[in-house]
NUMI-733885 format. One line per 8 residues: number of its first residue (from 1); for each residue x, y, z of C-alpha. Coordinates in steps of 0.2 Angstrom, whole numbers, padded with zeros to 4 digits, always signed. Example, Ala and Ser with C-alpha at 12.3 -4.5 7.8 and 13.67 -1.06 7.14 Angstrom:
BEGIN
1> +0062:-0022:+0039  +0068:-0005:+0036
! end
This chain:
BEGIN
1> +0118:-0543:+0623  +0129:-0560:+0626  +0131:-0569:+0610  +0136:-0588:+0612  +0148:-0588:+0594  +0151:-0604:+0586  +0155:-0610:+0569  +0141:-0622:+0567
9> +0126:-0633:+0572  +0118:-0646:+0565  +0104:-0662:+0568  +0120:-0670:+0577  +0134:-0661:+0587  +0145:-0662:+0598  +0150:-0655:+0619  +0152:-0638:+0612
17> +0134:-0638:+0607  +0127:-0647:+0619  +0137:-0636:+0634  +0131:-0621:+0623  +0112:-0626:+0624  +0113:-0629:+0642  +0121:-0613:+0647  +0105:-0604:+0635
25> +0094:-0614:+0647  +0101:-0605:+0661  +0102:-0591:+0655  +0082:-0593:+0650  +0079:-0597:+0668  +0086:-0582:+0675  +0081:-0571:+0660  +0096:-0565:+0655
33> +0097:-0558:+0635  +0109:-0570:+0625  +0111:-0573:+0605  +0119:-0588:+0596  +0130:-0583:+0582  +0135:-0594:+0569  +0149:-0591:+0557  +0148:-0606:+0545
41> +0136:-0611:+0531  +0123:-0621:+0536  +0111:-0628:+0525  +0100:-0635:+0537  +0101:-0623:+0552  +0083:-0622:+0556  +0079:-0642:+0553  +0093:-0642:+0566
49> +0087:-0625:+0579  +0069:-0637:+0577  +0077:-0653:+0583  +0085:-0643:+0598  +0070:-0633:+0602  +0078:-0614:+0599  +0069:-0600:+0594  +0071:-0590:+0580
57> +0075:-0574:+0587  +0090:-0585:+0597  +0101:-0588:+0582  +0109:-0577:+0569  +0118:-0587:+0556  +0130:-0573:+0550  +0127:-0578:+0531  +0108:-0578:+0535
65> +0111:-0560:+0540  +0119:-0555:+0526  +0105:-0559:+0516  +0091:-0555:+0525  +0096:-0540:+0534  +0095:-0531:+0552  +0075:-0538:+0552  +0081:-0555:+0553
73> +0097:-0553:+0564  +0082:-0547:+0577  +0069:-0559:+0574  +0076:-0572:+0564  +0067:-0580:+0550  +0050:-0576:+0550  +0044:-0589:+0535  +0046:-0606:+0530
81> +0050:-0613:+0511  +0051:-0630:+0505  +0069:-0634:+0501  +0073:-0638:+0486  +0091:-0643:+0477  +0096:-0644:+0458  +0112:-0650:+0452  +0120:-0649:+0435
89> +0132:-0663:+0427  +0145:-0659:+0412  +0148:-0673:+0400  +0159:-0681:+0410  +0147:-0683:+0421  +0154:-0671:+0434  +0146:-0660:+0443  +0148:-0642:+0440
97> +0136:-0632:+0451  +0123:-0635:+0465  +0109:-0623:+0470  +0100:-0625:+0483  +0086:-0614:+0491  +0087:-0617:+0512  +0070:-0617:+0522  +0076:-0598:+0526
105> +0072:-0593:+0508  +0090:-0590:+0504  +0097:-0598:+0488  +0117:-0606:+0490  +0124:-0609:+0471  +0140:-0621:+0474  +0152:-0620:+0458  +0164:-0636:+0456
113> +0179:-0639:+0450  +0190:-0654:+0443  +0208:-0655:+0447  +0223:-0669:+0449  +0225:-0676:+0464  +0241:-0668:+0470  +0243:-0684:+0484  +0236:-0698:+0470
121> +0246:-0697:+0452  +0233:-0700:+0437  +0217:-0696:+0450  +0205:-0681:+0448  +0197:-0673:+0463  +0181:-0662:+0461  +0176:-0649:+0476  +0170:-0631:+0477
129> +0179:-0615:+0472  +0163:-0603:+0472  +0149:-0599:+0482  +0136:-0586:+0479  +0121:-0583:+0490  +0103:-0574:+0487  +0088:-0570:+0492  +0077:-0582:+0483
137> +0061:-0572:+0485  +0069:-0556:+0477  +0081:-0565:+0466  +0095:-0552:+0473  +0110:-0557:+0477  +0118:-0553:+0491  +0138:-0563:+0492  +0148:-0571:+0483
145> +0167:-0578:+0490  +0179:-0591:+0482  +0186:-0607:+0492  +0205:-0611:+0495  +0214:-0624:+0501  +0232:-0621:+0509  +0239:-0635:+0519  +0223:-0646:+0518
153> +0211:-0630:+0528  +0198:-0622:+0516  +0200:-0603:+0519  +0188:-0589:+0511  +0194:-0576:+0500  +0188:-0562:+0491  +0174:-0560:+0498  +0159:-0548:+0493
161> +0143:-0542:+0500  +0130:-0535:+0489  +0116:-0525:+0493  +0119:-0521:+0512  +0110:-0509:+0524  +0102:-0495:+0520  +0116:-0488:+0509  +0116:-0503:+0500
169> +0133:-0505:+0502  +0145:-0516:+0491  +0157:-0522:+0503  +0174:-0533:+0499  +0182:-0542:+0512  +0199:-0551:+0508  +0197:-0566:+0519  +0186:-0573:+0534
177> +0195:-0565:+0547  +0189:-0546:+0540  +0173:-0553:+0538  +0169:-0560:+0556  +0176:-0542:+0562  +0165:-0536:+0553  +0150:-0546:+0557  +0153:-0545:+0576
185> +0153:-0525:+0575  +0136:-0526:+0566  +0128:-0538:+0580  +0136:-0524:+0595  +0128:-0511:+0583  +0109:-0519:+0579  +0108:-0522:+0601  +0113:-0505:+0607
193> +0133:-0510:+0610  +0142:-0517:+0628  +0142:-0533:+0620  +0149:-0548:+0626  +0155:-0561:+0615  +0160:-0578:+0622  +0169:-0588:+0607  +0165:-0607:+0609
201> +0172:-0613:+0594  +0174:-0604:+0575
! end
């Protein structure tokens, strides 16, 4: 299997994309296997896969696979839900956690926090420092992984994967490089191995 590997897509995007949908096309016409990978969190990846005109069983967003399993990273999402999103404010009318169910089935819970401004004296920021995903079907969850910020950058940490394969494994990875690793070696696994990965971006 080829697999096309990027961080993201979305209802707008940019060369990367567009160079990656065209080289899909050839490789359609000449009917050659080939896979996107996605490595980021996207909420509306199938609004997006829709507006593009890919198939299902073209894409495998990595979280996606983490919480639907080998089935989906084969034939991609094989039901749509109706997205729905509910946000909770504190007094101070802050927000302080986002869930969201995707068109996928699969739940994202976004925990804020509030914190000073280390550029702006007297000035509070508020941005997320947890993410927790499920299957909104089973109600089981299946990761969980905290948001830093060095230098400006958001890196994952601590990450953990609940309820995966047939051991259903708990697995902890200690930041986003681990994780990809780890995520590639299960995509060479689930089509047979001689993989080829090209890394566009992410």
């Amino acid at each position: 299997m080829i697999f096309f590997v990027n961080e993201a897509m979305g209802i707008g995007n940019s060369g990367v994309e567009h160079a990656e949908f065209y080289r899909a096309k050839l490789f359609r016409r000449s009917q050659r296997p080939f896979k996107f990978l996605f490595t980021g969190l996207i909420e509306e990846q199938h609004e997006a896969m829709d507006k593009w005109h890919l198939a299902e069983d073209e894409i495998v967003n990595m979280w996606e696979y983490f919480v639907f399993g080998d089935r989906y990273g084969r034939f991609g999402s094989d039901h749509r839900v109706t997205k729905t999103s509910r946000t909770i404010v504190d007094g101070t009318q802050t927000t302080r956690m986002i869930s969201t169910v995707t068109v996928s089935g699969m739940r994202i819970v976004k925990y804020m926090v509030k914190f000073p401004n280390p550029d702006k004296e007297g000035m509070l920021l508020v941005s997320t420092n947890r993410i927790e995903l499920f299957d909104d079907a089973t109600g089981e969850q299946k990761a969980s992984y905290e948001l830093l910020t060095m230098h400006k950058r958001v890196q994952l940490r601590n990450i953990h994967l609940f309820h995966q394969g047939t051991k259903d494994a708990h697995l902890f990875f200690a930041n986003a490089v681990q994780l990809h690793a780890h995520f590639f070696k299960a995509m060479d696994r689930l089509f047979n191995g001689h993989s080829t990965f090209i890394i566009d971006r992410g």
